[in-house]
N, C-alpha and C positions, 0 to 999 in steps of 0.2 A: 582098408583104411584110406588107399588115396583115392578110393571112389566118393569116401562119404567127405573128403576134403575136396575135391571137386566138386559136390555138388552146393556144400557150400560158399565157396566160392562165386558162383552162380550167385548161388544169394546175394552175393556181396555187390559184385560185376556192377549190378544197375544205380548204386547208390555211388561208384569212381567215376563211370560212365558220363552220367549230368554234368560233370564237370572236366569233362573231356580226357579223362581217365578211363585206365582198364588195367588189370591185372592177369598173368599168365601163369598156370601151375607149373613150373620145371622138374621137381623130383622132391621127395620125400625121404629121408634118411633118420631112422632111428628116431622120428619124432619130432623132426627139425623141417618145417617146412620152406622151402626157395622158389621164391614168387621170382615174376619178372612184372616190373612196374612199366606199363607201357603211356601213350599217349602223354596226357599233361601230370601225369605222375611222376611221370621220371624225370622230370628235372624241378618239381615242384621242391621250397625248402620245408616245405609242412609235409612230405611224403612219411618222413621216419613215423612223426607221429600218427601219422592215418594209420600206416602201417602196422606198429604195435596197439594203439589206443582201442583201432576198428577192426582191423582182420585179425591180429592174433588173437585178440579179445572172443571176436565173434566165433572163430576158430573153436578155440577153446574150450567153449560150451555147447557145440556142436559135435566136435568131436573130442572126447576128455583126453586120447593119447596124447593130444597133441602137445608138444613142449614149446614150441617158440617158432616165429616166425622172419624170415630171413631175406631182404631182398636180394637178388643175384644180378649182373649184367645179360 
Protein backbone atom coordinates (compact mmCIF):
# COMPACT_ATOMS: atom_id res chain seq x y z
CA UNK A 1 0.00 0.00 0.00
CA UNK A 2 2.57 2.74 0.64
CA UNK A 3 4.25 1.87 -2.61
CA UNK A 4 1.10 2.56 -4.56
CA UNK A 5 0.65 5.90 -2.14
CA UNK A 6 3.91 6.86 -3.20
CA UNK A 7 3.62 6.67 -6.53
CA UNK A 8 0.71 8.49 -6.46
CA UNK A 9 1.99 11.06 -5.00
CA UNK A 10 4.30 11.49 -7.76
CA UNK A 11 1.38 12.08 -9.55
CA UNK A 12 0.33 14.73 -7.51
CA UNK A 13 4.11 16.25 -6.77
CA UNK A 14 3.95 18.31 -10.41
CA UNK A 15 0.79 19.91 -9.94
CA UNK A 16 2.09 21.68 -5.77
CA UNK A 17 5.44 22.10 -7.66
CA UNK A 18 4.26 25.07 -10.30
CA UNK A 19 3.46 26.85 -7.48
CA UNK A 20 6.29 26.37 -5.48
CA UNK A 21 5.09 23.58 -3.47
CA UNK A 22 5.98 19.88 -2.74
CA UNK A 23 4.75 17.38 -0.68
CA UNK A 24 6.80 14.47 1.45
CA UNK A 25 5.34 10.86 2.23
CA UNK A 26 6.31 10.47 6.13
CA UNK A 27 4.35 7.19 7.30
CA UNK A 28 1.24 5.35 6.75
CA UNK A 29 -0.81 4.06 9.68
CA UNK A 30 -3.79 2.02 9.56
CA UNK A 31 -5.02 4.04 6.48
CA UNK A 32 -4.27 7.42 7.80
CA UNK A 33 -1.88 8.91 5.46
CA UNK A 34 1.12 12.07 6.98
CA UNK A 35 2.23 14.11 4.35
CA UNK A 36 4.83 16.73 5.15
CA UNK A 37 3.75 20.06 3.11
CA UNK A 38 7.04 21.47 1.99
CA UNK A 39 8.07 24.71 -0.01
CA UNK A 40 5.20 27.35 -0.46
CA UNK A 41 2.78 24.82 1.14
CA UNK A 42 3.61 24.94 4.22
CA UNK A 43 2.66 28.08 5.25
CA UNK A 44 0.15 28.63 2.51
CA UNK A 45 -3.63 29.45 4.15
CA UNK A 46 -5.23 27.49 1.22
CA UNK A 47 -2.84 24.32 2.23
CA UNK A 48 -5.73 22.50 4.29
CA UNK A 49 -7.88 22.75 1.32
CA UNK A 50 -5.33 21.59 -1.36
CA UNK A 51 -4.72 19.13 1.08
CA UNK A 52 -8.04 17.26 1.66
CA UNK A 53 -9.89 18.71 -1.64
CA UNK A 54 -6.61 17.50 -4.01
CA UNK A 55 -4.41 14.78 -2.36
CA UNK A 56 -6.81 13.02 -0.19
CA UNK A 57 -9.35 13.06 -3.05
CA UNK A 58 -6.74 12.10 -5.50
CA UNK A 59 -5.44 9.50 -3.03
CA UNK A 60 -8.52 8.04 -2.70
CA UNK A 61 -9.38 6.84 -5.97
CA UNK A 62 -5.94 5.62 -6.53
CA UNK A 63 -5.71 3.75 -3.75
CA UNK A 64 -9.40 2.77 -2.04
CA UNK A 65 -7.68 1.82 1.54
CA UNK A 66 -7.04 4.93 1.92
CA UNK A 67 -9.02 6.80 4.82
CA UNK A 68 -7.71 10.27 5.13
CA UNK A 69 -5.02 12.35 4.75
CA UNK A 70 -3.08 14.26 7.41
CA UNK A 71 -0.45 17.01 7.35
CA UNK A 72 2.45 16.44 9.80
CA UNK A 73 5.40 19.00 10.88
Amino acid sequence: MREEIAQALEEVRPRLQVDGGDIELVDVVDGVVKVRLKGACAGCPMSQMTLKLGVENYLKKKVPSVKSVEAVQ
